[in-house]
N, C-alpha and C positions, 0 to 999 in steps of 0.2 A: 556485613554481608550486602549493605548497599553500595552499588556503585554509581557514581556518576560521570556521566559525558555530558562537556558540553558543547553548546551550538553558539559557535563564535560568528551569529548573521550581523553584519555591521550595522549598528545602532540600536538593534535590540536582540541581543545574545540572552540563552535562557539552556536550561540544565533539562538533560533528560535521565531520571532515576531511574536504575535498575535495582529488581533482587523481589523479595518476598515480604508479605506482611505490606504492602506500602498502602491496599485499600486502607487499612489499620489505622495508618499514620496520616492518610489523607487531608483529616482536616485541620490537623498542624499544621502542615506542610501548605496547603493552600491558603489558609486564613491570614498569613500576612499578606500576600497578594489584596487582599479585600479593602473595600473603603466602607461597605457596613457588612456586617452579620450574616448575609444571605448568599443564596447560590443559584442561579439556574440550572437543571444536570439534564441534558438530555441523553436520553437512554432508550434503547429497544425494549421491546415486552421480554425478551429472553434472558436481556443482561438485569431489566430490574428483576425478573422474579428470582435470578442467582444471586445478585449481590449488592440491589438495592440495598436489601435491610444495612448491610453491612456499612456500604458507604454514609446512609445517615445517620447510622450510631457512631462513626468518625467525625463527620461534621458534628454531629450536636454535642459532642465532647469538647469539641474546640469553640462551643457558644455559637455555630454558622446551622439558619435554616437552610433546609435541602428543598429547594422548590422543582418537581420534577416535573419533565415533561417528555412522555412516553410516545413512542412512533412507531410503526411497526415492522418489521424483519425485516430483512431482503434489501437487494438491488433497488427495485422498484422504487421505495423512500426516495433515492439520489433523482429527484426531476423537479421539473416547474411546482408543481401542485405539493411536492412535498417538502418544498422549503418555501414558497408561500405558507401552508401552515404553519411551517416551524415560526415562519417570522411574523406570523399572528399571536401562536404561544407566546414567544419572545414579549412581544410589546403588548400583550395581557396583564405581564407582570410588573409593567412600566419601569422598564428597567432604563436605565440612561447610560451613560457614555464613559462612567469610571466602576460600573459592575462588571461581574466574571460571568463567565459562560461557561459550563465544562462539557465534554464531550464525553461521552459514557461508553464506550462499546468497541467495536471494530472499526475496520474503516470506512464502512458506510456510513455510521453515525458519525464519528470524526472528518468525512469529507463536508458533509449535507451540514453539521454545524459549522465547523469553520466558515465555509461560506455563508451563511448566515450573520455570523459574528464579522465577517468581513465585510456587507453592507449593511447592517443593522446600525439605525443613527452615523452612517456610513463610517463607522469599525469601532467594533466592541470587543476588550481583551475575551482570549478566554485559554484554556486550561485542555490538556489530552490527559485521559483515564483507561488507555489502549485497555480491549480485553481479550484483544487472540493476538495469535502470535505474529500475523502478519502485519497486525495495527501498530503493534509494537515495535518490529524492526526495519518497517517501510512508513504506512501511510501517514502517523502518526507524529513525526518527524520532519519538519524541510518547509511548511507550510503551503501545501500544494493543497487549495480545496476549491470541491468544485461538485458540480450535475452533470447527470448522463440527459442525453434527450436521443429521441430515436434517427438521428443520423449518426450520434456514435457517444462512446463514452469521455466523461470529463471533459465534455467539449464548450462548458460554461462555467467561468471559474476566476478565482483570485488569488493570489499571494497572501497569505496572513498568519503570519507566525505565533505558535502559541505562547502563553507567559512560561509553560511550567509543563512536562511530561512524565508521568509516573507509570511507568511499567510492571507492574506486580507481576511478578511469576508466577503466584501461587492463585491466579485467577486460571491462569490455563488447564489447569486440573480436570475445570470443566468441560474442556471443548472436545468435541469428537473427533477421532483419527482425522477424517476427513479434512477438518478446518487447520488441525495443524501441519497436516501435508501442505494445504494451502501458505501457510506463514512459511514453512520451510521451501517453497518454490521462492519466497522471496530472500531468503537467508543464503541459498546455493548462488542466485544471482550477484551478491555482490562478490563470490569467489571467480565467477566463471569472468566478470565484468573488470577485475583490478588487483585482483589477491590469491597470484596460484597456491601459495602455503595456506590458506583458508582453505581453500578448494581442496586438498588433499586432505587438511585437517578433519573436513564432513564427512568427505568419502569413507574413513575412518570411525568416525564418530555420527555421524548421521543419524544410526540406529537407537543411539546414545541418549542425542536431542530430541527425536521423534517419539520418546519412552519417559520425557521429562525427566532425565538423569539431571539433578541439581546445579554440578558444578558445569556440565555439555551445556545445558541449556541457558547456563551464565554467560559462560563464553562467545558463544553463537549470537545470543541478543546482545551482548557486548560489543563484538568487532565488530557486526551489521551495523550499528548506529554510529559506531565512530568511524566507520567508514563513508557512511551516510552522511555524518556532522562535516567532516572534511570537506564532502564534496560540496557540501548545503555552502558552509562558510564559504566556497572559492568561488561557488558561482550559483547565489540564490535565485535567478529569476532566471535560469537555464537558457542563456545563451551561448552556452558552452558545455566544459566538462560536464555541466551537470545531468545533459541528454545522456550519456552512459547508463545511467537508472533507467534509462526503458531498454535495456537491452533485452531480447523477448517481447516489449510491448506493443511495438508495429500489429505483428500478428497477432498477440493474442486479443487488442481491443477487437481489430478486424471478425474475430471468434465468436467473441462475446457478441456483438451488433449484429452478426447472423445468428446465433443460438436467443437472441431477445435478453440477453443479460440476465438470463434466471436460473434457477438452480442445476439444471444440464450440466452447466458448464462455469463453475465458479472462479473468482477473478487470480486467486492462484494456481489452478490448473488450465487455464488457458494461457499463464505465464506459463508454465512449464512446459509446454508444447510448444510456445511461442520462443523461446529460450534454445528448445533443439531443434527446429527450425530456423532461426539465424544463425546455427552454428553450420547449419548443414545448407542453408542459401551461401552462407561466405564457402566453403566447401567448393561450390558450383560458382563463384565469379572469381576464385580462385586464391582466394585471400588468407586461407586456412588449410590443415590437413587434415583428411578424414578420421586417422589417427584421435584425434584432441574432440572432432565431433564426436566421436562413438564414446568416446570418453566420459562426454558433457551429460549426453544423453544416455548411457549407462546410471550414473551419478542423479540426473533426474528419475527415472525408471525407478532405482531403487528405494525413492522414498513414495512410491505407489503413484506419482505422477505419468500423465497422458505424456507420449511422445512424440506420436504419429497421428494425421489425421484419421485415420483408420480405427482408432481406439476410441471417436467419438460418435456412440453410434445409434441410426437416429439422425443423424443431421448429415449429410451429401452437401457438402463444399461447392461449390462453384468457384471459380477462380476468378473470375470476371469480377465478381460478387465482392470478392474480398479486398483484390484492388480497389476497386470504387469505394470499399470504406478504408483502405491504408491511404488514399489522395485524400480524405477527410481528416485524418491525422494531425496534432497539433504541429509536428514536426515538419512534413511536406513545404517545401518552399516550391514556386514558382512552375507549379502543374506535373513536379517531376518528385518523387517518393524519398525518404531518409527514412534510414536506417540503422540501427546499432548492430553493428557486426564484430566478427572477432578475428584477429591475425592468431590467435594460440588461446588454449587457459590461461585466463587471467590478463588478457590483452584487448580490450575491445577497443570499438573506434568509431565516431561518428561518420557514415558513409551519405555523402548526398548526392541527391542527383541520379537516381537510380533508376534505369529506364522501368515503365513500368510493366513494358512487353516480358524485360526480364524475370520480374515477379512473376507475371500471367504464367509463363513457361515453367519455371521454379515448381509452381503449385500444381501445374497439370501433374509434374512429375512425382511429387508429394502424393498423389491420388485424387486431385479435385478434378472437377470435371470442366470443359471449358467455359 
């Protein structure tokens, strides 16, 4: 019942498990990785009081201390101050340059240590432990980590691929509807972005995986990652293909940087908004048909996802606003805006160059205000 994919990144390729039971198996499984006995795990307060226990009665079956270090919830963790302490914990436990690091949680723990692990004794391996669904079939994956700071998110950050990713399924049991809408805004993405037969397949089954059906929810975290490993493999340091992964994410960082990154508006429901909003900006520079937009965003709707700015409410858009944080965008070259847009389901395509009057216009139209 375990599956694995792997991630063919050149010179250091590593396996990502899927299936159930694998917190169980954990510390088999990572303990060859090791040079002594021990582990650092960082973890949120939420994930250890769910399955702490569990993960160190896996390690200490496998003879490996669990040396934890706890951070707490939220967005907020991913900044200056909260990876300076991590990398005080870090080097409390004097840890040097052939130990593991494991990443315990979603993708805010899995970003905030990666990058830790990426300059710490300037790069120490480590280990992903996804525990929702979006950690799992996105963040956890590709070696993208990184800090928000308040002109925008992940806008400080490194390359560092993990040794080893274990995906347990039977973690997400735990998560509230909420968080796995969230993971499924990033599941629908890679259909909408490369794979119309996915995309049909959700729309179908959607209700399937959203309901934790066993064999739906194999699938879905399955072809996300090997769609994911594909793209990781052909172009790790996103010079290319690999910008398709933000399809949706122009706007929805822009979202998140005006809502404060906090719980309003979490990082897969601003994808999801963000997601039918470039289907319906290509729509309007003409590159797509409305047809395939109402489609997209149907398909989003249905798994309890925002579509419209209209749905976020409480927070009045500015459009000015939101340009000014997409030119801050890792993507933007040369004062003028990129985009991931779509010619059809399952067709995207990196757009550069994109005036930014056009967006300003786009969004008035959207409902922001100028």
């Amino acid at each position: 019942m375990i599956q694995t994919v792997p991630v063919a990144v050149a010179g250091k390729p590593y396996d990502v498990l899927i299936g159930p039971g694998l917190i169980a198996r954990a510390g088999a499984l990572v303990a060859p990785l090791l040079k002594r006995p021990r582990l650092a795990v960082v973890m949120d307060e939420t994930v250890g009081d769910l399955h702490g226990a569990a993960l160190e009665a896996s390690l200490a079956a496998a003879g490996v201390a669990l040396h934890p270090i706890v951070i707490a919830p939220g967005e907020g963790a991913k900044s200056f101050d909260g990876l300076a302490a991590l990398c005080d914990a870090l080097l409390a436990l004097e840890l040097d340059r052939g130990d593991l690091i494991a990443a315990f949680g979603g993708g805010v723990v899995g970003d905030l240590t990666g990058f830790a692990a990426a300059i710490l004794k300037r790069g120490v391996d480590f280990v992903q432990l996804p525990t929702t669904l979006l950690a799992q079939v996105d963040s956890s994956v590709g070696g993208k980590t990184a800090i928000d700071t308040p002109r925008g998110k992940n806008l400080i950050g490194a390359f560092h691929q993990p040794r080893l990713v274990l995906a347990d399924l039977d973690v997400l049991e735990s998560l509230p509807l909420r968080e796995l809408a969230c993971g499924y805004a990033e599941v629908i993405k890679y259909g909408l972005l490369g794979d119309l037969q996915f995309f049909a397949w959700l729309e179908q089954h959607g209700p399937a995986v959203l309901s934790l059906d066993s064999e739906s929810l194999a699938h879905a975290v399955r072809r996300s990652v090997e769609m994911k490993a594909e793209i990781v493999a052909e172009d790790e340091r996103e010079s290319g293909r690999r910008a398709l992964l933000n399809l949706g994410h122009t706007f929805a960082h822009a979202l998140e940087a005006e809502t404060g990154f906090g719980e309003d508006l979490k990082h897969g429901e601003a994808v999801g908004i963000g997601m039918a909003l470039a289907f319906r900006f290509s729509v309007y520079l003409g590159s797509c048909s409305g047809q395939d937009a109402g489609r997209a965003a149907r398909a989003i709707a249905a798994a309890g996802l925002p579509t419209n700015l209209s749905q976020l409410a409480g927070h009045p858009f500015r459009a000015d606003r939101l340009v000014e944080h997409m030119a801050q965008d890792k993507k933007a070259e040369g004062g003028a805006l990129t985009f991931i847009l779509a010619r059809a389901l399952g067709d995207a395509f990196v757009a550069k160059g994109v005036e930014a009057a056009a967006a300003h216009a786009f969004l008035i139209g959207e409902g922001a205000t100028p």
